[in-house]
N, CA and C of each residue as an Amber inpcrd file, in Angstrom:
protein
   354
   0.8520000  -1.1710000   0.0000000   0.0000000   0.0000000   0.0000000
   0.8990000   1.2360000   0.0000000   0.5360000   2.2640000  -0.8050000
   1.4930000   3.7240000  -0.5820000   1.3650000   4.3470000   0.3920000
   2.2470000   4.7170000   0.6790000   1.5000000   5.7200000   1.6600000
   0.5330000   6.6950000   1.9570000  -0.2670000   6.5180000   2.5010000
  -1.6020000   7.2350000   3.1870000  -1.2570000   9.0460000   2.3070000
  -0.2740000   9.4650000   3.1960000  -0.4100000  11.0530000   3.2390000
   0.3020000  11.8430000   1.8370000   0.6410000  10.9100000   0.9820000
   1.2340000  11.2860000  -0.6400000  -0.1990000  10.7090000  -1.1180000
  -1.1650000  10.5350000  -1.2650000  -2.7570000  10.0450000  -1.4010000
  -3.4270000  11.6670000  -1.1900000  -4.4350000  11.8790000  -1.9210000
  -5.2200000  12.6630000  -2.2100000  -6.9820000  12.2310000  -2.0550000
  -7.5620000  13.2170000  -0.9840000  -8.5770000  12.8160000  -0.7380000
  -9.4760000  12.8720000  -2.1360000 -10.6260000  11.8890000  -2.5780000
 -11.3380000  12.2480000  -3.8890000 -12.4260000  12.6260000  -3.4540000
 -13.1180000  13.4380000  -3.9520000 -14.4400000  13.8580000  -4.1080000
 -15.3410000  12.6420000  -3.6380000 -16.6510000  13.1650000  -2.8940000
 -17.2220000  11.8470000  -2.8990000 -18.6890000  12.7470000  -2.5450000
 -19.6250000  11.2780000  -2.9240000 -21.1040000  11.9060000  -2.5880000
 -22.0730000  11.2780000  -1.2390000 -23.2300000  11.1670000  -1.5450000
 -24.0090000  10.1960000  -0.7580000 -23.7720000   8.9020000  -1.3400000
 -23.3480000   8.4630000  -2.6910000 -22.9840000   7.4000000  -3.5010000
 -21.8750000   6.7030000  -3.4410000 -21.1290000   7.3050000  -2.3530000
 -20.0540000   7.1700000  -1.9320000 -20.1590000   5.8440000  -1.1580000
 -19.5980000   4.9030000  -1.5610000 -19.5610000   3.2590000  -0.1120000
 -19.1240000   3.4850000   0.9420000 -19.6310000   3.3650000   1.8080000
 -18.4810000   3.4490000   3.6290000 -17.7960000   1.8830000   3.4390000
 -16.3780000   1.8230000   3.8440000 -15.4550000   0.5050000   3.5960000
 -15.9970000  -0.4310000   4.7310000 -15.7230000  -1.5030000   3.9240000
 -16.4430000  -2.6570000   5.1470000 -15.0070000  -2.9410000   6.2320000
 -15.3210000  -2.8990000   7.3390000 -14.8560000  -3.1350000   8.7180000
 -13.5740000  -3.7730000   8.2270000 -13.2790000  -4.8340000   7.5420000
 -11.8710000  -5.6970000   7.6270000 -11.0300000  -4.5980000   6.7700000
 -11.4310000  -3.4780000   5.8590000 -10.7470000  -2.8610000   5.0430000
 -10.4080000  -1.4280000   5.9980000 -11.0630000  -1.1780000   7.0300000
 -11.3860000  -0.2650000   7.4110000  -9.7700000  -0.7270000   8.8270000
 -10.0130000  -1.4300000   9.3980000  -8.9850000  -2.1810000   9.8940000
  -7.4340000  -2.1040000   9.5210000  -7.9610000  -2.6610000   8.0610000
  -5.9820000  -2.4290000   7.1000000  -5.4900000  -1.5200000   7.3010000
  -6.4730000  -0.0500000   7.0320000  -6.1360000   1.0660000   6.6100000
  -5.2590000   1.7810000   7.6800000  -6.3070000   1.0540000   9.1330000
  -5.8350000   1.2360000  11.1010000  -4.0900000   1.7520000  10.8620000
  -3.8150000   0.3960000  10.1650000  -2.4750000  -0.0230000  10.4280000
  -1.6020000   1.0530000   9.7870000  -2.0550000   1.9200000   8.8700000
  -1.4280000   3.0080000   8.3650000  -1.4450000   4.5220000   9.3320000
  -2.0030000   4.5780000   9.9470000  -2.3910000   5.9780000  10.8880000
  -2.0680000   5.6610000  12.4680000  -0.9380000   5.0560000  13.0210000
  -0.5420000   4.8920000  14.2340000  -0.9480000   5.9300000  15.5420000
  -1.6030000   5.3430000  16.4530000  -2.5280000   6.8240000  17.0420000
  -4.0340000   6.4680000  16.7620000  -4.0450000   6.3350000  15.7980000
  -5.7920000   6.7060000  15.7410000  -6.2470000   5.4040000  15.8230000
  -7.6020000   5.5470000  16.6970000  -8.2810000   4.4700000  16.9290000
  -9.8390000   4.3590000  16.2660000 -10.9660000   3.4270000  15.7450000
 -12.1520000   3.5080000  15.2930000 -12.7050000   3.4730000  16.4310000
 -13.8250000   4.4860000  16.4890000 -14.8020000   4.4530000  17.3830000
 -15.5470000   2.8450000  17.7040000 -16.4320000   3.0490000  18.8030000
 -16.9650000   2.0550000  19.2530000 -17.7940000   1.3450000  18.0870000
 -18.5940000   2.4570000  17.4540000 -19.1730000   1.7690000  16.5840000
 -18.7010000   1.6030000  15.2990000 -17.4310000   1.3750000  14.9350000
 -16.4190000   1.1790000  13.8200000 -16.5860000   2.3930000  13.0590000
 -17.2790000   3.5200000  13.2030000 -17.9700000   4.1020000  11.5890000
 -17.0110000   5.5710000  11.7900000 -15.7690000   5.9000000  12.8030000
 -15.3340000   7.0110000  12.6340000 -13.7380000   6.9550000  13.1570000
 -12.8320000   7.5080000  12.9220000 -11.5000000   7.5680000  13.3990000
 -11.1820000   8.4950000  14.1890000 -10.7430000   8.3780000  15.1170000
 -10.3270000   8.9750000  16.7900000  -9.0270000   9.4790000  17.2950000
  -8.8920000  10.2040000  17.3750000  -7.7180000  10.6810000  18.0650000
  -7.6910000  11.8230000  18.8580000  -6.5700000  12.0840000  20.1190000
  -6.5450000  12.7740000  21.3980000  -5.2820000  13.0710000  21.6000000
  -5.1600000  14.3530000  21.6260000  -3.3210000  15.0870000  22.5580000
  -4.4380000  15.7320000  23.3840000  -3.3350000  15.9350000  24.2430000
  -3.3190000  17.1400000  25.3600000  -2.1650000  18.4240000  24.7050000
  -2.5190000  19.3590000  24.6760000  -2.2290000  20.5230000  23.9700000
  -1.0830000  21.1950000  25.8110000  -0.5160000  21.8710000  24.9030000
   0.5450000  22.5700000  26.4410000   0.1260000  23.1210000  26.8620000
  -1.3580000  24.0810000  25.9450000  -1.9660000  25.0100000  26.8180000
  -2.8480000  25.5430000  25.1540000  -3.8930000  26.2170000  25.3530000
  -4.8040000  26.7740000  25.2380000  -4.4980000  27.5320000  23.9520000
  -3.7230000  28.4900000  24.0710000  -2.9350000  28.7050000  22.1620000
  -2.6710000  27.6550000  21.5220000  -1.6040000  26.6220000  22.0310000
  -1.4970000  25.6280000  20.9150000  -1.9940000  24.4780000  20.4920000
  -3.6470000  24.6060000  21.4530000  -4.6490000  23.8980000  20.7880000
  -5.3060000  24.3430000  20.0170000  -5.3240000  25.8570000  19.7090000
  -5.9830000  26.4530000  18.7200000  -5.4480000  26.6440000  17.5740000
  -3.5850000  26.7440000  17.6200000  -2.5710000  26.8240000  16.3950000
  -3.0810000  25.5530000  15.6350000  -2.8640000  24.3410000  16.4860000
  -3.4060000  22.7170000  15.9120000  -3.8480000  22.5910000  15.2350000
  -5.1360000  22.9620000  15.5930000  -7.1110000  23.5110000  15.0440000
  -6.4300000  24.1270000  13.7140000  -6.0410000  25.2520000  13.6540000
  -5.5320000  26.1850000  12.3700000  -4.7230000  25.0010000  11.2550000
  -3.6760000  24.1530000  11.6470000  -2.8830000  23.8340000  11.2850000
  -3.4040000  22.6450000  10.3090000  -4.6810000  21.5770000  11.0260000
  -5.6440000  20.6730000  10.5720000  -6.5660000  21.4770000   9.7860000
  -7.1210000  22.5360000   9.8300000  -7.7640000  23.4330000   9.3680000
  -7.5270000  23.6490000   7.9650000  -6.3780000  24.0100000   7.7620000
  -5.2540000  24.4200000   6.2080000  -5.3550000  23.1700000   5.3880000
  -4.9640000  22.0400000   5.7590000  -4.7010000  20.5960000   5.4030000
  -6.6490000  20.1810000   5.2280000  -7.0140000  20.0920000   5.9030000
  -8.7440000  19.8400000   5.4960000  -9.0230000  20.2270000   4.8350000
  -8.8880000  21.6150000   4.4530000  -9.5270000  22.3880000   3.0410000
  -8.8090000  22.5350000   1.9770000  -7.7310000  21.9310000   2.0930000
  -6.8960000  21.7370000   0.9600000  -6.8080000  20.4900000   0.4490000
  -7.5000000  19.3810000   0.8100000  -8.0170000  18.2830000   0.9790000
  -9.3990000  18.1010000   0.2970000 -10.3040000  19.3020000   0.7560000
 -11.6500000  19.1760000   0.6530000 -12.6230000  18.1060000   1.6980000
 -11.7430000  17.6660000   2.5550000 -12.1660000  16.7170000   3.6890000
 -12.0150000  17.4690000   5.2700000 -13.2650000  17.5580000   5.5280000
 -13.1150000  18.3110000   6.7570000 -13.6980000  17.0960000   8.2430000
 -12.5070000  17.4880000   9.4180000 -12.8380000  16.4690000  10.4320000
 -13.6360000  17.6750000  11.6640000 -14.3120000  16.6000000  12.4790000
 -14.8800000  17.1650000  13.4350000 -13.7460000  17.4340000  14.9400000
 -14.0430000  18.7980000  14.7200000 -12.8240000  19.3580000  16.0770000
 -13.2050000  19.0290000  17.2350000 -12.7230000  18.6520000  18.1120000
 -13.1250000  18.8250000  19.7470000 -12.3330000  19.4540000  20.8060000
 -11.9830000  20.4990000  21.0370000 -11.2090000  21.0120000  22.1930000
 -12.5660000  21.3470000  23.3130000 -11.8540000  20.6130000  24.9970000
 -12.5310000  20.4110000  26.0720000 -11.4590000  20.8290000  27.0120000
 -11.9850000  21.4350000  28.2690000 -10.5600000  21.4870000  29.1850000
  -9.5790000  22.6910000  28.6100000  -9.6790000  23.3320000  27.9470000
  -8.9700000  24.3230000  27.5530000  -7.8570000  24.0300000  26.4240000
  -7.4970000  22.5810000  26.4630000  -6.2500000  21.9760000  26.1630000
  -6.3810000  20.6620000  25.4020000  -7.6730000  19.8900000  25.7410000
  -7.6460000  18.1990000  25.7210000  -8.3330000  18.3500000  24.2400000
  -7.2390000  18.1350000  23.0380000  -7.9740000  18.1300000  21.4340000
  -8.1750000  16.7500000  20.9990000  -9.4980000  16.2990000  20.4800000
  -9.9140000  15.5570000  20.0490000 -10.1170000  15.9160000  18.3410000
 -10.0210000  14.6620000  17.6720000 -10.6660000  15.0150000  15.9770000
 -10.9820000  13.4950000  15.8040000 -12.1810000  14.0980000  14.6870000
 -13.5300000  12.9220000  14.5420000 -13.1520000  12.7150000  13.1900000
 -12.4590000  11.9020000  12.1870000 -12.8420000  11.8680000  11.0530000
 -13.7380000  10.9730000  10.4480000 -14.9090000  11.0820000   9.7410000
 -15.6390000  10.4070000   8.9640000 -15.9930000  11.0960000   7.5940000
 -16.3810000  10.1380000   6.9900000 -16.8530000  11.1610000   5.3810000
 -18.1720000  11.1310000   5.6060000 -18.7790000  12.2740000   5.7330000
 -20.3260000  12.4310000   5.7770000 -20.9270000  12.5880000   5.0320000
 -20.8030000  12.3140000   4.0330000 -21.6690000  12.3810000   2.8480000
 -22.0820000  10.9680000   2.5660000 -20.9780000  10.0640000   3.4770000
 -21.3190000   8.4040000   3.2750000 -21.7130000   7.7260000   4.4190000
 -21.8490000   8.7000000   5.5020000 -21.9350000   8.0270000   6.9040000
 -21.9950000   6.9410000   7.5950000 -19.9000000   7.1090000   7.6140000
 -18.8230000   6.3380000   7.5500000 -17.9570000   6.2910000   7.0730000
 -16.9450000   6.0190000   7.4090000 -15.5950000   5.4510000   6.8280000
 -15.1950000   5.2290000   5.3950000 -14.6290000   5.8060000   4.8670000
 -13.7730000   5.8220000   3.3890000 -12.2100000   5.6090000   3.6200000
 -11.7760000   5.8190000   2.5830000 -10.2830000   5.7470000   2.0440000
 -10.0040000   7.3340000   2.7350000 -10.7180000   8.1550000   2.4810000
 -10.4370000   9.8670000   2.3600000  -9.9260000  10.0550000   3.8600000
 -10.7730000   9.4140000   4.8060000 -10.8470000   9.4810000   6.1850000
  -9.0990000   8.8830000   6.5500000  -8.8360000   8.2250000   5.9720000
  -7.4270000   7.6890000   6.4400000  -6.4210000   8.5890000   6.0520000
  -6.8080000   8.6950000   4.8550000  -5.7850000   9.9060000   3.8340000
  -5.2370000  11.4800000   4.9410000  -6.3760000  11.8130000   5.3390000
  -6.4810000  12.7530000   6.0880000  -5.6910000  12.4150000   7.4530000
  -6.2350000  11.5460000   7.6520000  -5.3200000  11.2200000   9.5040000
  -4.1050000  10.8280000   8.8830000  -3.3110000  10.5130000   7.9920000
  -1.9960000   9.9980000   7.4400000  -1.8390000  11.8860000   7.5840000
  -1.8360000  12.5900000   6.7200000  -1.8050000  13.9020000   6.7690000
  -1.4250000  14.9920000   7.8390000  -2.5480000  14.6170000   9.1100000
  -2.5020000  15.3060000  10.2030000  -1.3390000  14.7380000  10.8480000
  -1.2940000  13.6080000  10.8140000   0.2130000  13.2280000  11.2200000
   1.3800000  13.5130000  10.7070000   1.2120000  14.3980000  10.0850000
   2.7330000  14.8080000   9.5290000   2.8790000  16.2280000   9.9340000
   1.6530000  16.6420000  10.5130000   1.9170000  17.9710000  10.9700000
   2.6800000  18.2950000  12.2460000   2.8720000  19.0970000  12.9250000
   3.7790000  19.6230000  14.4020000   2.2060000  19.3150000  14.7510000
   2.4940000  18.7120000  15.8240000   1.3240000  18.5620000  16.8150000
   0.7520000  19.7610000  17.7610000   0.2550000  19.6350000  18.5690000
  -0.6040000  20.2170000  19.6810000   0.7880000  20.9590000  20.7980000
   1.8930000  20.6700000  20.6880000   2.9710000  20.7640000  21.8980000
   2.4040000  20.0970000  23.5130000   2.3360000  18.7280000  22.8090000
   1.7660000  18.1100000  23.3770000   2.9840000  17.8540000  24.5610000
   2.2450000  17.6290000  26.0100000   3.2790000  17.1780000  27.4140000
   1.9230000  15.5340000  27.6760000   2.9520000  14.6380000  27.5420000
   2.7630000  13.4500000  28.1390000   2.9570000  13.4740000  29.5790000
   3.4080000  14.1650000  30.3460000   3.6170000  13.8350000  31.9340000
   2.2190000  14.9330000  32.3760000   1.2900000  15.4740000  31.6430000
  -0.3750000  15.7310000  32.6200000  -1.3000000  15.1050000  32.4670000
């Protein structure tokens, strides 16, 4: 498989297939970090930010890359600091190729200035 983040999200509609679970799985193995939700149908991931600006730089940083993409994920900052992102393709509600493409992506960015010891 190529790599995820040299991949280009494609256009997609309501006609769009959500990938069945064992494909959805493979893809796991490309985006280290991110986990599928409980109910398989979305991709998960969580830093703790150093503080309150550079959960919002983050936000900006995923922000640039989503719309340059044309794939936009669902933000979550809680706690001032604790960033969450939801990716699914909603136009298929569920899981695509695009959804991985994107978390391959965000991972190549400077993170959150994230501290593992809070």
């Amino acid at each position: 498989m190529s790599d995820l983040a040299d991949r280009r999200c494609a256009p997609c509609s309501g006609a769009t297939p959500v990938l069945p679970q064992n494909r959805a799985r493979e893809l796991l193995a490309g985006v280290p970090g991110w986990q599928l939700s409980d109910d398989g149908r979305r991709l998960v991931r969580g830093w703790r930010a150093a503080d309150f600006p550079a959960a919002l730089a983050f936000f900006g940083r995923v922000g640039e890359v989503a719309e340059a993409e044309g794939h936009h994920p669902d933000l979550h900052l809680t706690d001032y600091r604790d960033v969450r992102l939801e990716l699914w393709t909603h136009a298929a509600g569920g899981l695509t190729e695009n959804d991985f493409i994107l978390a391959a992506k965000i991972d190549r960015l400077p993170g959150p200035e994230a501290r593992n010891d809070e």
